[in-house]
N, C-alpha and C positions, 0 to 999 in steps of 0.2 A: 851516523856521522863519525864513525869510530874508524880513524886514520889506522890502516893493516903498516904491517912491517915492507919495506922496500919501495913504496909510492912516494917519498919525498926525497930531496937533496939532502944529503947528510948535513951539509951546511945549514942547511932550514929545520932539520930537525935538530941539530946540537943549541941553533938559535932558541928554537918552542923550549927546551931544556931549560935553559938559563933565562927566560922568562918566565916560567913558572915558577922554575925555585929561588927565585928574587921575592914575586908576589906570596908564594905562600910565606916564604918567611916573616912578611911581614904579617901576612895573618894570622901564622901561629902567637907572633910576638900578640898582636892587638887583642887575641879571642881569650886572652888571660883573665882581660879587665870587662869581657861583654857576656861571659856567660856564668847562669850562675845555678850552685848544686845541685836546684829542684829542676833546672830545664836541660840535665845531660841526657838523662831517659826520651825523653820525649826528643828532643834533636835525634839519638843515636839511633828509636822509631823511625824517624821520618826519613833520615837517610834509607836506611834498610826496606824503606815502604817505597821511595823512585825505583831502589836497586830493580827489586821486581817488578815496577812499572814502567820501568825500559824493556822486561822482555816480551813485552804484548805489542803486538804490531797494530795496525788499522790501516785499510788501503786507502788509496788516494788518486789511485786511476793507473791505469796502463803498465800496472804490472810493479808499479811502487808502492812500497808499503812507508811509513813512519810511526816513530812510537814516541812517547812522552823523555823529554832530555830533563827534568825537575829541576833545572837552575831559577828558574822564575820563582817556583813552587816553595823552593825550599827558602830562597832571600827572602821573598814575601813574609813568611813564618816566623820566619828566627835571624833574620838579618844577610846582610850580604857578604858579611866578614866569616860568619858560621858556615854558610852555605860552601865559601870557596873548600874548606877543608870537607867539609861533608861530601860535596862532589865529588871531591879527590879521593876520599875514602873511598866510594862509589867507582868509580874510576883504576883506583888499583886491585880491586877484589876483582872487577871483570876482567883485565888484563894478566893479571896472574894467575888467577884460579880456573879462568875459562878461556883465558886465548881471546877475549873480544878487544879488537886495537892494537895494535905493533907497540911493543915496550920503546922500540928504536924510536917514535913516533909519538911515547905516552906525552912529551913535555906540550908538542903543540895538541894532543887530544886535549890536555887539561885545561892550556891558554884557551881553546875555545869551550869547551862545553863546563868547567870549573872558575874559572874567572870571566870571558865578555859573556854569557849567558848569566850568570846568577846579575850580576853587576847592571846587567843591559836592562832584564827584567824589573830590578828593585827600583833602578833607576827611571825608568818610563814610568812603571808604575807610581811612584813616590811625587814625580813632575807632573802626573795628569790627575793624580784622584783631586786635589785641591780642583780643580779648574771645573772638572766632569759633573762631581758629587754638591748637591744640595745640601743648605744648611740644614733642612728639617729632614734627612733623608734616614732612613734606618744606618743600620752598622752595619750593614750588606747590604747595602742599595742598587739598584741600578749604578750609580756612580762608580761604586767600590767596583761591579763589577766588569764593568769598560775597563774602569784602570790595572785592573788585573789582567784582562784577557788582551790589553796590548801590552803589557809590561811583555806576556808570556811570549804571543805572535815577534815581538820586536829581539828578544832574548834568541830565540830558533834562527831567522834571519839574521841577524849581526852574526853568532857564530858561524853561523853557513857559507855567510862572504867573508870571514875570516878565514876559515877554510877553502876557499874558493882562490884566494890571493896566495894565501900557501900553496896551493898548487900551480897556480900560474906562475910565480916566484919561481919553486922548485923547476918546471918545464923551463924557463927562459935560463935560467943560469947554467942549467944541465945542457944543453943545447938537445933540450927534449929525450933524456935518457929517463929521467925521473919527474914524475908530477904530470898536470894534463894542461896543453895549453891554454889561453885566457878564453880565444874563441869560443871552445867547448864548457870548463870549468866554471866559467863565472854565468853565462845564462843559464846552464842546466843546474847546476849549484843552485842557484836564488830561484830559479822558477820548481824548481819541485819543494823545496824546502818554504818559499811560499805559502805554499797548500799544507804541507805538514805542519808548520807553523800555527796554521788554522785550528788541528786538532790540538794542538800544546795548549792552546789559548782557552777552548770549549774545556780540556780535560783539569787545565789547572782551575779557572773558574767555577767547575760545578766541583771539585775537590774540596775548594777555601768557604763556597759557599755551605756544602756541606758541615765542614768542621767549626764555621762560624753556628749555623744552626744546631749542632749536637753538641759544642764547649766552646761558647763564648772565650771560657778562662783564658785559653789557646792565645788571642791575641790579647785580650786586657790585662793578663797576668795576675786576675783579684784570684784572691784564696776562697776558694768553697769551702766551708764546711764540711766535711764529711765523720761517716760512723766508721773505726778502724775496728778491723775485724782480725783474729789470730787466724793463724794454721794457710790452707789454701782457700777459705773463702776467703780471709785476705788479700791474697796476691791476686782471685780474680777480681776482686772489685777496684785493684789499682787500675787507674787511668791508663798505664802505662799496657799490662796485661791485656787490658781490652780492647787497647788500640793494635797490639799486635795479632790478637785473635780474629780480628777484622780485617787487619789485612791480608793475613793467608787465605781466609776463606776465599775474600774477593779475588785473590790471585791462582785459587784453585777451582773459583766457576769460570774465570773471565781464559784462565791457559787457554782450552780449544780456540782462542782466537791465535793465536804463537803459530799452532799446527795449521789453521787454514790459512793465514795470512804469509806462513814466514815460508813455507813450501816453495815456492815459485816466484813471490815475490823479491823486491831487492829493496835498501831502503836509499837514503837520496844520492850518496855519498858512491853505494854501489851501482846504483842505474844511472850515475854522472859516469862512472869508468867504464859502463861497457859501453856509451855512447862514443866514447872514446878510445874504445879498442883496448885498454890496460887492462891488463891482468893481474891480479893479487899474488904479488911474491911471498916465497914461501915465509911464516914465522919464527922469528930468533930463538925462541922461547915456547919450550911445551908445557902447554901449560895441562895440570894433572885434571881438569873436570871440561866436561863439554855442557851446553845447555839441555842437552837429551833430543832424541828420535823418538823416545815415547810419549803418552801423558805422564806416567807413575816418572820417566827419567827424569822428566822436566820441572815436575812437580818436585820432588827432592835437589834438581838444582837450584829452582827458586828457594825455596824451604833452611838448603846448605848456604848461596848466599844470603839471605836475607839475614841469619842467625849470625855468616861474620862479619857482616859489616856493620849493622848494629855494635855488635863487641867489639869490632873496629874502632868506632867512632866512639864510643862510649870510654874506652881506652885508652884514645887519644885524650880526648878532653881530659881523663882523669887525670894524665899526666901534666897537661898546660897547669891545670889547679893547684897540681901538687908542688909544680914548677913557683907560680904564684904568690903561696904560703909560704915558700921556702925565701922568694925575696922577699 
């Protein structure tokens, strides 16, 4: 769903601009007072854990592929106000480092897949687990998991027709120089993203379920216990260590899905343009990394970003803190 360079009205893209840098700002201001020293590791994780679970594709019929967008995933976890920057962080590592999304374009990628996606998620989520979940139900119940996997399904579609109006926006004010008209953009926009929607919901749900099953802590925040160990049996038995070790691996068995999925396939955003005849104008901005033609290239682009965006985020927050202390 990653908006290229030259597909929108400059007008629509200066707008997506000046809506996100209104929204974050307030996020940075609010994420002073909601996060706190023990949980920057584990956020600056979890960002760096979507980065490379956006680059795994999954098909979905006819030549479209979709991958995991972790606005749901990450608000669920660690809040909605966390999430927005974290996305963001996500969000500008791909578009600078790897060219994925038009920088001219970054404000509304971020208004959708940074702000109504984390937001849309926490928010569906947060309004149905009461209703869904029984009182005697586990802490991952069938309940929890309805409400999660329409937080996620509903997070994918509201950005998708957010995206969808940006383009028909863009097409009507341009007298169709720029963007795809409504006709085309807004059924094929919602009806593939839909289906993708589908896997967001399946992959964020056995994800939470997961991480609910192997560290409770994760959401109840109680302190375990543990034996601290010196040197590097130390640092592997931090949480934080582990959780990164897990995710590379998983991201270095699951790659050959990147290579057979991303070859031919297009994902909703791209198989809405060729329905519509557009073409991806050329990028503003070169950006110095590609995601690789090979395994081994792909596997070090994953590898490269997952290492800055973590640092990313972990960098950011350091500074919100520091910012913090200082008032």
């Amino acid at each position: 769903m990653h908006i290229p360079d030259g597909l929108m009205d400059p007008v629509i893209a200066l707008t997506g601009w000046i809506e996100f840098l209104v929204v974050v700002a307030v996020a940075l201001f609010l994420v002073r007072t909601r996060v706190k020293d023990k949980d920057l590791p584990r956020i600056a994780v979890l960002s760096a854990g979507v980065f490379v679970a956006q680059m795994l594709n999954f098909p979905i019929g006819g030549g479209t592929t979709g991958h995991l967008v972790g606005g749901a995933l990450i608000a669920i976890m660690v809040g909605p106000v966390v999430a927005i920057l974290g996305m963001t962080v996500i969000l500008l590592i791909q578009g600078l480092m790897f060219g994925d999304g038009g920088m001219t374009a970054f404000g509304l990628n971020a208004v959708n897949m940074a702000v109504i996606a984390p937001l849309t998620g926490w928010g569906v989520y947060t309004l149905i687990k009461p209703i869904v979940s029984r009182k005697d139900e586990k802490p991952f119940g069938p309940g929890t998991a309805i409400a999660v996997a329409a937080g996620a399904w509903a997070s994918v579609f509201l950005a998708a027709a957010a995206c969808a109006a940006e383009l028909a926006v863009s097409y009507a004010i341009s007298g169709g120089t720029y963007g795809i008209a409504a006709t085309v953009s807004v059924p094929a926009m919602l009806g593939y993203h839909a289906v993708i929607a589908v896997g967001e919901a399946i992959i964020t749900a056995g994800v939470l379920a997961y991480v609910w099953s192997a560290s409770p802590s994760v959401f109840t925040r109680e302190h375990v216990a543990t034996t601290k160990a010196e040197g590097l049996r130390g640092i592997l038995h931090l949480k934080t260590t582990q959780a990164t070790i897990a995710v590379l691996i998983a991201f270095a068995l699951a790659l050959p899905l990147y290579f057979i999925y991303s070859a031919d396939g297009a994902d909703g955003l791209e198989k809405t343009m060729t329905d519509a005849e557009v073409e991806e104008g050329g990028a503003v901005f070169s950006s110095p990394f590609s995601y690789g033609e090979s395994y081994f290239a792909a596997l070090f682009a994953g590898i490269l970003g997952f290492l800055v965006t973590a640092l990313a985020a972990l960098g950011l927050l350091r500074i919100l803190q520091g910012v913090k202390v200082a008032d």
